[in-house]
C-alpha positions as CSV (number, residue, x, y, z in Angstrom):
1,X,26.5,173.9,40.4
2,X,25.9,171.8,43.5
3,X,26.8,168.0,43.3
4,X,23.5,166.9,42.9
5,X,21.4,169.0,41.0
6,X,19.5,167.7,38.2
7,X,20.8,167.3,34.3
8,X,24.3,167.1,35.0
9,X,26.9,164.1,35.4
10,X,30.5,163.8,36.4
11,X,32.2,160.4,34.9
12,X,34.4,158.4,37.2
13,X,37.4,157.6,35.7
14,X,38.8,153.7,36.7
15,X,41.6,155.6,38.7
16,X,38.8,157.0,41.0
17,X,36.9,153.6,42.0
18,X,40.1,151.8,42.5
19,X,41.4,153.8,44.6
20,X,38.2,153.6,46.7
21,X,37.9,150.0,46.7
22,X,41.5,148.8,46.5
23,X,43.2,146.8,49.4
24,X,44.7,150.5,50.9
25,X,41.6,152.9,49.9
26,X,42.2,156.5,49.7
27,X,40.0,158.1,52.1
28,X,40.2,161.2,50.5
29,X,38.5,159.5,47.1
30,X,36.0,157.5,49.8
31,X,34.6,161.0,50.4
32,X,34.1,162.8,47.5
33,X,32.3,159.5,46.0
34,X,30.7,159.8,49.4
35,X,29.5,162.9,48.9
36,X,28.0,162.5,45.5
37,X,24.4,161.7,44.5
38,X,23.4,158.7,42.6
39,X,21.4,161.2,39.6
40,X,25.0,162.9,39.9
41,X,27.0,160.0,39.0
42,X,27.9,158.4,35.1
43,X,30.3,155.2,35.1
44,X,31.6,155.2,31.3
45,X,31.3,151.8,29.4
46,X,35.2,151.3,29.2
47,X,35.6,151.6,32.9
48,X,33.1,148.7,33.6
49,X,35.4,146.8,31.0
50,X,38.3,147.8,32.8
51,X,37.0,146.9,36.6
52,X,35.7,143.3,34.9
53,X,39.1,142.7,33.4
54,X,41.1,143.7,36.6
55,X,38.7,141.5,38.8
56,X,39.1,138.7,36.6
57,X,42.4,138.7,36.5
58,X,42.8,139.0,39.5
59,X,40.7,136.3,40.4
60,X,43.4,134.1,38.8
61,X,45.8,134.5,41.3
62,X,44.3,135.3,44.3
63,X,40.4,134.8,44.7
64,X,39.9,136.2,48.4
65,X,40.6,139.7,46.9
66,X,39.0,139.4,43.7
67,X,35.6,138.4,45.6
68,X,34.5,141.4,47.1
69,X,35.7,143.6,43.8
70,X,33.5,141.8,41.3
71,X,30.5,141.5,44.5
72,X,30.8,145.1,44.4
73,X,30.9,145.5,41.1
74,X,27.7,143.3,40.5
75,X,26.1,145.5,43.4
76,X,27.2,149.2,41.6
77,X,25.5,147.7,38.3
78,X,22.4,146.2,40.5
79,X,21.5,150.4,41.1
80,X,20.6,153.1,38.9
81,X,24.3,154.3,38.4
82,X,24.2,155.9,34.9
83,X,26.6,154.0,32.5
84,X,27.7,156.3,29.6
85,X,28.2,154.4,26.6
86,X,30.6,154.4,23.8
87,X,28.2,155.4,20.7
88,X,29.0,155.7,17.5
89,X,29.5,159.7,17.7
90,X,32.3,158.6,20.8
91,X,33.5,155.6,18.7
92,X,34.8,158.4,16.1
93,X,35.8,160.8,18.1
94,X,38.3,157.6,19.8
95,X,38.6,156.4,16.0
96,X,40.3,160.3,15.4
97,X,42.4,160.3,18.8
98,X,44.5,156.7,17.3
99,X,45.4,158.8,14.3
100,X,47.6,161.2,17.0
101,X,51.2,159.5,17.0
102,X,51.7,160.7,20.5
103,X,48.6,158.8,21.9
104,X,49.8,155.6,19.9
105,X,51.0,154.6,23.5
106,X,47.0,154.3,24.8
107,X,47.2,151.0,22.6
108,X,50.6,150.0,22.2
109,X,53.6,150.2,24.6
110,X,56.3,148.8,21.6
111,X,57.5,146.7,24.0
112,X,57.7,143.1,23.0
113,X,55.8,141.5,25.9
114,X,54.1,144.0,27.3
115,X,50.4,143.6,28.4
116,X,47.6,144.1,25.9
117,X,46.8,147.9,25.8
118,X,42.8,149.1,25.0
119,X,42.7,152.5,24.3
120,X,40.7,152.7,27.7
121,X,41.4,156.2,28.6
122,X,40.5,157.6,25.1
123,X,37.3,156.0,25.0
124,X,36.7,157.5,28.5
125,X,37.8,160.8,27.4
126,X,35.6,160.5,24.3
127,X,32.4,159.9,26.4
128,X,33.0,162.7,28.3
129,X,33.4,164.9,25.8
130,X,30.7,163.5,23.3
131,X,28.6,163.9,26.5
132,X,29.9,167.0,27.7
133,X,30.3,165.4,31.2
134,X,33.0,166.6,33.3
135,X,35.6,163.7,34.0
136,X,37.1,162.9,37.5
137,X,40.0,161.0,37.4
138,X,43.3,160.7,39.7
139,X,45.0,160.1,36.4
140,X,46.0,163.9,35.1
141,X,49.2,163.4,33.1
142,X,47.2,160.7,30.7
143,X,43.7,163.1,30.3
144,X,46.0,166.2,30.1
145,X,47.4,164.8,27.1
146,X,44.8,163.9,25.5
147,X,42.9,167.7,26.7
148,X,45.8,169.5,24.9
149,X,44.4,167.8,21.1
150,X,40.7,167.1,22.5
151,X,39.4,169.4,24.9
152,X,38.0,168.2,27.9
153,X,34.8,169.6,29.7
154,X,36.1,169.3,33.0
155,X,38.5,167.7,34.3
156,X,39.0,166.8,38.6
157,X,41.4,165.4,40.8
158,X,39.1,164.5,43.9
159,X,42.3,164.3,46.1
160,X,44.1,167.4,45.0
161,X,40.6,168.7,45.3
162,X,41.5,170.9,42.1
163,X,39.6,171.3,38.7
164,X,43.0,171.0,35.9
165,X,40.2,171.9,33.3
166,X,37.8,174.0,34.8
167,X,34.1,172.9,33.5
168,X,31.5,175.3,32.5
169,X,29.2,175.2,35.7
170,X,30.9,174.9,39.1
171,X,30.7,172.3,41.8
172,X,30.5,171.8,45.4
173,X,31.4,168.8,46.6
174,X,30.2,168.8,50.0
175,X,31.3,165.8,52.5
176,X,28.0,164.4,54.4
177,X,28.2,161.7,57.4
178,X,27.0,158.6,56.8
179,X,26.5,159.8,53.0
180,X,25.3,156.6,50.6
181,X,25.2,156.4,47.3
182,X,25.2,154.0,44.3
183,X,29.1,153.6,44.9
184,X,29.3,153.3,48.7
185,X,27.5,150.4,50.3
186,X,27.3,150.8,54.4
C-alpha cells in the first residue's frame, strides 16, 4: 500500500516523535514523518501521556527546552492527527500482557528508586493490535518482546528503513520536498 491511501494507519511510537523533535533530531525519522499523510497517521493515547509527562518534567528543570515540545505538542493535537485510544477491548488485551513475568519489567524495574514505570509500550502495542495498525517505532528490542507472546501487525524501524514484522499490505514511504503534515510544522 502507498503511505496515504485511504483506511489504513501506521501508529507512532514515542521513540519516533522524539527523535524528530529532540534537541539532536534524526533526519532520517524527520523524513519519513515527512513523507506521511495526515489520514495516514494515528498517535496512540499512551504516547500523548508519555510526550505530556516528558515535557512536563522537563519543564521543571529547564523551561527553554520544554517550551517548544509542549507548543508543539498543543499544535499536533490542534490538527486532525488520529489519536488511537486505549478501549476497553485494548485495556484487556494490556490487562493479559502484565500476567507475562518477563514483561513485569514494562511496570516495574525492582530497583528501589527507580522512576515510576507505566506500562506505556504495552498499551501502545495493544492499540496497534486491537486496531490492527501497523506500529513504527525506533524501539525494536521492547515491541519484539512483546511480538513473540502478542503478535504484532507490523512493525517499522523508519531509520533502518526495515519492516521486523512484516504487515499484511505493503508500504512506500516516499520522501517529498517541502512535504507537511500534521507532525511537521514549516
Amino acid at each position: 500500500m502507498v503511505a496515504g491511501e485511504t483506511g489504513m494507519h501506521l501508529l507512532l511510537d514515542t521513540s519516533v516523535l522524539s527523535d524528530a523533535r529532540g534537541p539532536n533530531p534524526v533526519r532520517e525519522v524527520q523524513n519519513f514523518l515527512a513523507s506521511l499523510p495526515d489520514h495516514v497517521v494515528a498517535i496512540p493515547a499512551p504516547v500523548i501521556f508519555e510526550l505530556e509527562r516528558g515535557g512536563f518534567m522537563l519543564s521543571q528543570i529547564n523551561p527553554d527546552r520544554a517550551r517548544p515540545l509542549l507548543f508543539w505538542l498543543d499544535k499536533m493535537l490542534e490538527t486532525n492527527v488520529h489519536i488511537a485510544q486505549l478501549d476497553s477491548a485494548a485495556s484487556r488485551l494490556v490487562a493479559r500482557m502484565a500476567t507475562v513475568p518477563r514483561f513485569r519489567r514494562f511496570w516495574a524495574s525492582g530497583h528501589p528508586g527507580d522512576d515510576l514505570r507505566f506500562g506505556c509500550d504495552p498499551a501502545i502495542a495493544a492499540i496497534s493490535i486491537r486496531y490492527q495498525m501497523p506500529l513504527v517505532t525506533r524501539d525494536i528490542q521492547d515491541f519484539m518482546t512483546i511480538h513473540a507472546e502478542f503478535p504484532l501487525p507490523g512493525l517499522y524501524e523508519p531509520v533502518k528503513r526495515r519492516w521486523f514484522v512484516e504487515p499484511s499490505r505493503s508500504w512506500d514511504f516516499a520522501e517529498k520536498e517541502d512535504a507537511t503534515n500534521c507532525l511537521v510544522f514549516r
